[in-house]
N, C-alpha and C positions, 0 to 999 in steps of 0.2 A: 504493500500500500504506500511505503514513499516511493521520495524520486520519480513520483507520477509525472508520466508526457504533458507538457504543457503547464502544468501546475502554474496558479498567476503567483502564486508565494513565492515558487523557486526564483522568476523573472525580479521581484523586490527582493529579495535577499541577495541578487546581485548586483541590483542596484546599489543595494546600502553597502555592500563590501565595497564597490568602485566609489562613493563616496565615502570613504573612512567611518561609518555610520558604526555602532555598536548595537543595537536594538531596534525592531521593526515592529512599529506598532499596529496592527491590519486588524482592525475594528470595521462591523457593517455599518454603513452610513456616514461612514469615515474617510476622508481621504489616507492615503499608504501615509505612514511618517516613519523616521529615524530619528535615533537621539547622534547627535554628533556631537563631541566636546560639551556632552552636561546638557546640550539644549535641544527642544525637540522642534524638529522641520518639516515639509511636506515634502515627502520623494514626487506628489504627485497632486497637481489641484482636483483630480475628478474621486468623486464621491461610490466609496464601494459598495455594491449594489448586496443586497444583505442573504441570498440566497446563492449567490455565485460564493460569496467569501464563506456561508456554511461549505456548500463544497470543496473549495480549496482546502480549509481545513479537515472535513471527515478525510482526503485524499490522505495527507500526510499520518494520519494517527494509525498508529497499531491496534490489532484488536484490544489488546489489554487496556490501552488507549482509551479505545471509543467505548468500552463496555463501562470503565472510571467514570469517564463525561457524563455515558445516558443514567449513570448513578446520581450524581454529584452536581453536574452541570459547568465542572471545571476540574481540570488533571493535568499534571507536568507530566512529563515525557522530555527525551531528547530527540532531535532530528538532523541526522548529516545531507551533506549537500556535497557531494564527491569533488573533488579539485576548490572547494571555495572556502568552507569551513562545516564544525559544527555547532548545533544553536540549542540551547536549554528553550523549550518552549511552555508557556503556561496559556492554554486553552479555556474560554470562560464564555457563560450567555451573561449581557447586561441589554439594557432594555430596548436597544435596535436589531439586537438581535446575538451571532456570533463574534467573535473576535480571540484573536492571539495576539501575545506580545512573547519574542521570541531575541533569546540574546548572543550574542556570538562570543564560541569558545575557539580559538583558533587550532588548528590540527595538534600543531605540537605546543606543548608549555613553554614561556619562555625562561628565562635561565634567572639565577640571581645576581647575574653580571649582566645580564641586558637588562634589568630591569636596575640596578644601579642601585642594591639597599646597601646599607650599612653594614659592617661585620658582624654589630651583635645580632644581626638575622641570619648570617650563616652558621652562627655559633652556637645559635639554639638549636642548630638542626645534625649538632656534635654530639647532643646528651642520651644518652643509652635510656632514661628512661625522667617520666615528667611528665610537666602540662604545658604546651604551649597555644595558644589562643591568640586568632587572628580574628580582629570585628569593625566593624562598620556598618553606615546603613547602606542599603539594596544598593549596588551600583558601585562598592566604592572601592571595588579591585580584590576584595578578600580572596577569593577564589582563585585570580592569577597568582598573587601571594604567595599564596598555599600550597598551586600547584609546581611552581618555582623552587619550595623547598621541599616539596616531596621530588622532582627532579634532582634535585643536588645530593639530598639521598639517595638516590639511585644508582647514580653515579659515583656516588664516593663512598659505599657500604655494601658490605655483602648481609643481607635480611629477607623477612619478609616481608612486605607491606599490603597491609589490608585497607584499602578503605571503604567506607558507608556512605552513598550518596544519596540524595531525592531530585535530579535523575543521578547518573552518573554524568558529568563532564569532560574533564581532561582525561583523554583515555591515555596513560603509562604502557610505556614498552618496558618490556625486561633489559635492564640493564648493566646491575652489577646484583641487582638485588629482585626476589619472585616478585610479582605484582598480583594481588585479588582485588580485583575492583566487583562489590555488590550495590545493587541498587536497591533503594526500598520498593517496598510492592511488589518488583518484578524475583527478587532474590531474596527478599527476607520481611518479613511484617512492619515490623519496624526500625528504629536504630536502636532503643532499646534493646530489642529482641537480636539483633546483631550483633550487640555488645557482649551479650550473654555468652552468645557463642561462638565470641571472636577469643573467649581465655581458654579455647578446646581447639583452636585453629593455632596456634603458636606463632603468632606475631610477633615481630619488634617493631614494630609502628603500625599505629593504626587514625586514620585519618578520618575526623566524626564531620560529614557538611554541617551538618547544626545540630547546635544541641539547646535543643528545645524546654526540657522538662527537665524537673527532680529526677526523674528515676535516669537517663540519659546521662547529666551531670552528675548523678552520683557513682555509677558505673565508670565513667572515664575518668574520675577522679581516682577511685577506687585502682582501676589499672595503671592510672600512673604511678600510685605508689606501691605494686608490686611489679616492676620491673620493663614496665611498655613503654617505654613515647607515644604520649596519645596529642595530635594535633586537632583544633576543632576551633569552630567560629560560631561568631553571637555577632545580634546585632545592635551593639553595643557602641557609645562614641567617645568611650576614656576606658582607662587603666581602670581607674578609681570605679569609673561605674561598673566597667565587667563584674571587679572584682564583688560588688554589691551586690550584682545580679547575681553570682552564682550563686550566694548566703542568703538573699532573699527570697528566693525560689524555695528554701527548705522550709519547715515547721519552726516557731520557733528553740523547741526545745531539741532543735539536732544544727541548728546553728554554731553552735560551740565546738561542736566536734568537725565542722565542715570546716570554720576558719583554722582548727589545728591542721586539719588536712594538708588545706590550700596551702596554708603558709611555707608545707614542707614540700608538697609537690609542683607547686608552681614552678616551670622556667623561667617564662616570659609571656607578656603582651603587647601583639601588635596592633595597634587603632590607627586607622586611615580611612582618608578622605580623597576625591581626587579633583584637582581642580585643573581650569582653563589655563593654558601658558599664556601669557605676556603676549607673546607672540602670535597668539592665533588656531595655530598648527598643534594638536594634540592636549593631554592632559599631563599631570605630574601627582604623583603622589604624595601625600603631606604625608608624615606618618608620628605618631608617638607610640616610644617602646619604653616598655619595661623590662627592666632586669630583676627578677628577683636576689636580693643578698640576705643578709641578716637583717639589715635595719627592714625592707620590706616586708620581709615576715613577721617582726613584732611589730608591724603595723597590721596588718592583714588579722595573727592571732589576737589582737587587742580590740580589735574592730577600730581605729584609725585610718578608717581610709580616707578622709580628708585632707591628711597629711603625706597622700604618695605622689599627686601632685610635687609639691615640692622636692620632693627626695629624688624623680625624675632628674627637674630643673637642675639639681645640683651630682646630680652622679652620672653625670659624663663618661669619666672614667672608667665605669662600670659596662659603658654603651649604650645607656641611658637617653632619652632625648625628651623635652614634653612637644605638645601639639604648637603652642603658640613659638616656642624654641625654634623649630625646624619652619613656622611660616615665616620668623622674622630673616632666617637665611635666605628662604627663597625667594623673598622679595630684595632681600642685598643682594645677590645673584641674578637677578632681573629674572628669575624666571617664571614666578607670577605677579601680579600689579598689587601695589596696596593697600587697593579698593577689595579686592579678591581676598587678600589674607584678613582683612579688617571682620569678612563679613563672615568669614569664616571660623574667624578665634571664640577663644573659651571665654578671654578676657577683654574685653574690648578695648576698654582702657589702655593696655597696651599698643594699640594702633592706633588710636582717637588721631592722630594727623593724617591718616590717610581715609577719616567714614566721610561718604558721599554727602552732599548739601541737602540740607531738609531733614537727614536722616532723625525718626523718633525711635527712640527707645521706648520698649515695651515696659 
């Protein structure tokens, strides 16, 4: 059922790669749109006609697919497009009728020297076993990320790697290290239910796409500290707030026990954002990372996490960076505009000469 002859999806999803576009938004009664550099455009002014675009879409879906949909009324799946790329797709009825919104995963991952992070991001992907946690909202690169240091692993490790997706994405060749890549729905119920029985599969890393719930977070907590690297993202826009949300999600009376956890198996956390270059042309990664050390941890065990903030800010050395740190570089480095890092900081204050005229604060 893909790669159907003629498909009008396939014909936009090549338009949107021939314009650098990243997502295709094909809504009925909608004209075709991309999001390019953050902003969404019209691939096309004509309005899509809401029975052709159910079409186009039943074409593409697998049965498991379309049996999801006539349940639910909306199902992710993945879909390839041979020589172009592949696209995470999320299938949904809203009240013109059908519509997909579908994102581009490029064939191969790319690297963590093309992608240009800092060391302590290669250096989390040195530790034999842990938690590292990569988050942002919808869009903001996690997933390349993630699939960058599951690459580098690859490459520079002999293991096995398991991960759990909802679909699956970057699809890993064997490299230096076995690859299992599961999907949910199609491979396993849930991620919980994955996680179960991923400490009967012999792992050394195992990659969670989200982790959603208590039982989820408590499981991949659990396997970091007997002896996994378990990698996994939230959609989370700080250190400080992940770190919230994981202790949040529980009862309060197993809260205590989670922050001793966390404190000791935490690696690292990386929060990123992606913004427009200066320039025009592409986006750039903002990122704050943490390093967990000692002081981190008796923050984390103490419940201070208002204070890791700062301890970022100041532990450098460690590879450390906060969010508003790394926008004021990249605005001394011209490589986003002032107005861009202003709107985007934690702190505003800190950029107050470059907010736009008129601007209210809320």
């Amino acid at each position: 059922m893909t790669n159907h002859p003629n498909n009008i999806i396939d014909r936009y999803l090549k338009l949107m790669t021939e314009r650098d576009g990243s997502d295709l938004h094909f809504l009925a009664n909608n004209p075709p749109r991309t999001r390019r550099y953050g902003k969404l455009i019209d691939l096309e002014s004509v309005l899509l006609d809401s029975m052709h675009v159910q079409k186009a879409i039943f074409q593409i879906m697998k049965s498991r697919s379309l049996a999801e949909f006539e349940d639910d009324n909306q199902c992710d799946f993945a879909y390839d497009l041979p020589g172009i790329a592949r696209f995470r797709v999320n299938a949904f009825r809203h009240l013109n009728g059908m519509g997909v919104v579908m994102r581009t995963i490029p064939e191969q991952p790319l690297t963590l020297e093309q992608l240009q992070t800092p060391a302590s991001i290669k250096n989390m992907c040195t530790h034999k076993h842990g938690l590292v946690l990569v988050t942002g909202k919808t869009g903001s690169g996690k997933s390349t990320t993630m699939a960058a240091m599951i690459d580098h692993i690859n490459r520079t490790k002999r293991g096995h790697i398991l991960t759990i997706e909802d679909p699956v994405e970057f699809q890993h060749q064997k490299i230096k290290s076995l690859i299992s890549q599961r999907e949910v729905k199609a491979h396993t119920k849930s991620f919980a239910s994955a996680l179960h029985s991923a400490f009967r599969e012999d792992p050394d890393v195992i990659l969670v796409g989200e982790m959603r719930d208590a039982e989820t977070i408590g499981i991949a907590v659990t396997a970091a500290e007997t002896g996994i690297l378990v990698m996994g993202t939230l959609h989370t826009n700080s250190a400080s707030a992940t770190v919230d949300r994981i202790i949040n999600v529980f009862p309060s009376s197993e809260q205590n026990q989670i922050r001793t956890m966390l404190s000791t198996s935490l690696r690292g956390i990386i929060s990123q954002q992606l913004l427009p270059r200066a320039s025009g042309k592409g986006r750039v990664a903002a990122l704050e990372i943490l390093v967990n050390n000692s002081a981190i941890g008796n923050m984390i065990r103490q419940g201070k996490t208002d204070q890791i903030n700062n301890a970022m800010t100041s532990g450098k050395r460690y590879g450390m960076q906060s969010m508003d740190g790394h926008l004021k570089e990249l605005v001394a480095d011209e490589i986003i505009t002032g107005e861009e890092a202003y709107m985007n900081a934690f702190n505003k204050d800190n950029f107050s000469q470059f907010a736009p005229e008129n601007t209210e604060e809320s």
